[in-house]
Each structure stands twice: as structure tokens, then as C-alpha cells.
C-alpha positions as CSV (number, residue, x, y, z in Angstrom):
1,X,0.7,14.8,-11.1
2,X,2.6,14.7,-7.9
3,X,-0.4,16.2,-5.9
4,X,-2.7,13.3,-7.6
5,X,-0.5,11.0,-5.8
6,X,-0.3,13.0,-2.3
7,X,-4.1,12.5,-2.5
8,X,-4.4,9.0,-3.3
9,X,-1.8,8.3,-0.6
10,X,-3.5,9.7,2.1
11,X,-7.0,8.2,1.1
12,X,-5.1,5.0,0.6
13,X,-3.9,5.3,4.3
14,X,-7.2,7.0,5.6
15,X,-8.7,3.9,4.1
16,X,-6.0,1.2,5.2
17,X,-5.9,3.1,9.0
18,X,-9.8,4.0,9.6
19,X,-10.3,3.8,13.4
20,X,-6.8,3.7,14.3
21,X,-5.9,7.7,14.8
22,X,-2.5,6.8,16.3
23,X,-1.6,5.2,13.3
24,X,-3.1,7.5,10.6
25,X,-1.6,10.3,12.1
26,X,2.0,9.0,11.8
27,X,1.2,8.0,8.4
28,X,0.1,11.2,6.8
29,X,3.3,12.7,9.0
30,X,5.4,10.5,6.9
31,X,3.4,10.8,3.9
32,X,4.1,14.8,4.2
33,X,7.4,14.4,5.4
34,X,8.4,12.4,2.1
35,X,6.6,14.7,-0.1
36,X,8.2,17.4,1.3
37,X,11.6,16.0,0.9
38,X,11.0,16.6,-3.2
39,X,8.5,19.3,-3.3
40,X,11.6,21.6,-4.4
41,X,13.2,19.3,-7.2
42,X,12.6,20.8,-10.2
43,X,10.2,19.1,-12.4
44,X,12.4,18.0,-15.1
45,X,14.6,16.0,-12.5
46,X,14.7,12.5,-13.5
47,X,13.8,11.2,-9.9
48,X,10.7,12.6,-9.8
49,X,8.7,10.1,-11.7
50,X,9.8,7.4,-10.2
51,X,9.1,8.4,-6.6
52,X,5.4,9.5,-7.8
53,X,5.3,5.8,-9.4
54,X,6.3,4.6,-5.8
55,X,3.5,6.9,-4.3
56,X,1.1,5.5,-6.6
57,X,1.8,1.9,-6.1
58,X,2.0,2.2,-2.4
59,X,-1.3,4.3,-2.1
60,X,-2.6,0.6,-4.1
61,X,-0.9,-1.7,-1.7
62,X,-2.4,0.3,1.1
63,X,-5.3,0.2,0.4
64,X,-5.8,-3.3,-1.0
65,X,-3.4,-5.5,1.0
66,X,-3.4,-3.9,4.4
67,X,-5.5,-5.4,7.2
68,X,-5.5,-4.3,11.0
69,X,-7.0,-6.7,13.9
70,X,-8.1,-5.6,16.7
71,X,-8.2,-8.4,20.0
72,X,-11.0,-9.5,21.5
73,X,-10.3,-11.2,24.2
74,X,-9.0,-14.6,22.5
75,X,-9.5,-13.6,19.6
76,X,-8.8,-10.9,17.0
77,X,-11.4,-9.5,14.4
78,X,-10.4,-8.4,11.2
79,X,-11.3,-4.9,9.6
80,X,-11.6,-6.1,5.5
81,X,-13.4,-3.5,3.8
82,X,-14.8,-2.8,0.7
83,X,-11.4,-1.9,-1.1
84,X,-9.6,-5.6,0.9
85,X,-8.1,-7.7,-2.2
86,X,-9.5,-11.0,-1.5
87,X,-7.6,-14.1,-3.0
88,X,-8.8,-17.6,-3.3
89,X,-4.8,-18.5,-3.0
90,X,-5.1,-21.4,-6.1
91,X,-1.2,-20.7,-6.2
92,X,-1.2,-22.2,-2.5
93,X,-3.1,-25.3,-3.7
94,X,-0.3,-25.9,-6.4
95,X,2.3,-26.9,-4.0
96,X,6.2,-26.6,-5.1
97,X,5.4,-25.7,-8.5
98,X,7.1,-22.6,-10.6
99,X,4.9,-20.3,-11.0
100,X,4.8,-17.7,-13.9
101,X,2.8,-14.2,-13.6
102,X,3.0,-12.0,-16.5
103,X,5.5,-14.3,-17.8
104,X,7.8,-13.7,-14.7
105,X,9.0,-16.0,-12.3
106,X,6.8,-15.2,-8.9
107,X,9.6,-16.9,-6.5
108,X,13.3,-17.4,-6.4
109,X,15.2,-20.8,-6.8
């Protein structure tokens, strides 16, 4: 299970950090570094699910929330790919409303 995560983390950065080698190459450093950091816990140890759980969620926000920019000249252009969550940010349009998201408060008062 913990080498399903490893994987989808470094796809999840290889996707997040295509074109940027400096960037990708510190990120799978850190995403080995981390892994290796648990890789002799035993596998009954209680924090090992939750640190796969963090892999896994971070391999998602990777690739689906993570933009790079490049300038160009005055400008910068944006790298959305395929995988890029795109929003239509209703919850923007609703002003200083509470909102609710699987019943839980998105914000705090």
C-alpha cells in the first residue's frame, strides 16, 4: 500500500512539475527522503496509515490544484493541464455568506 502511494506521489509531482527539472528533482528528493524516514516502521505501527493517507491526499492536491507560470515578458502564461481542477468559484459570487460543504463549515467566524 505504501509503495501505491510513493507512486502516485511522484506522478502527482511529475505531473504538477513537468518542464521545471529544478523543481521536480527537489520534489522526488523530498518525496524519497519522507518515505525513507518510515520505510523501517513496522507495519503494524499506528502511524503508518495516516502518513500513507497524507501521501495520498497530497499526490491529489498536486496534481489538481498546482499551477506554475512561467513570464513572458509582461506577462506570465499558465501551464493548466489535463488533470488542473477548474472551478466556476459560485462560492465567490455568494459574498459573506456561511457556507456548508459536506455539512461542514468551509470558513472560520
Amino acid at each position: 500500500m505504501s509503495l501505491q502511494a510513493y507512486r502516485h506521489l511522484i506522478r502527482a509531482a511529475r505531473i504538477a512539475f513537468e518542464g521545471d527539472s529544478r523543481v521536480l528533482t527537489a520534489a522526488r528528493e523530498q518525496i524519497r527522503t519522507g518515505f525513507r524516514e518510515k520505510a523501517s516502521l513496522p507495519a503494524s505501527d499506528p502511524s503508518i496509515a495516516p502518513a500513507i493517507q497524507q501521501a495520498e491526499e497530497l499526490a491529489t492536491f498536486l496534481k489538481s490544484n498546482v499551477v506554475q507560470g512561467r513570464r513572458e515578458g509582461d506577462t506570465y502564461k499558465l501551464r493548466i493541464h489535463e488533470h488542473t481542477e477548474r472551478g466556476d468559484n459560485d462560492s465567490i459570487k455568494l459574498g459573506g455568506q456561511t457556507i456548508k460543504m459536506d455539512g461542514k463549515r468551509c470558513c472560520s467566524d
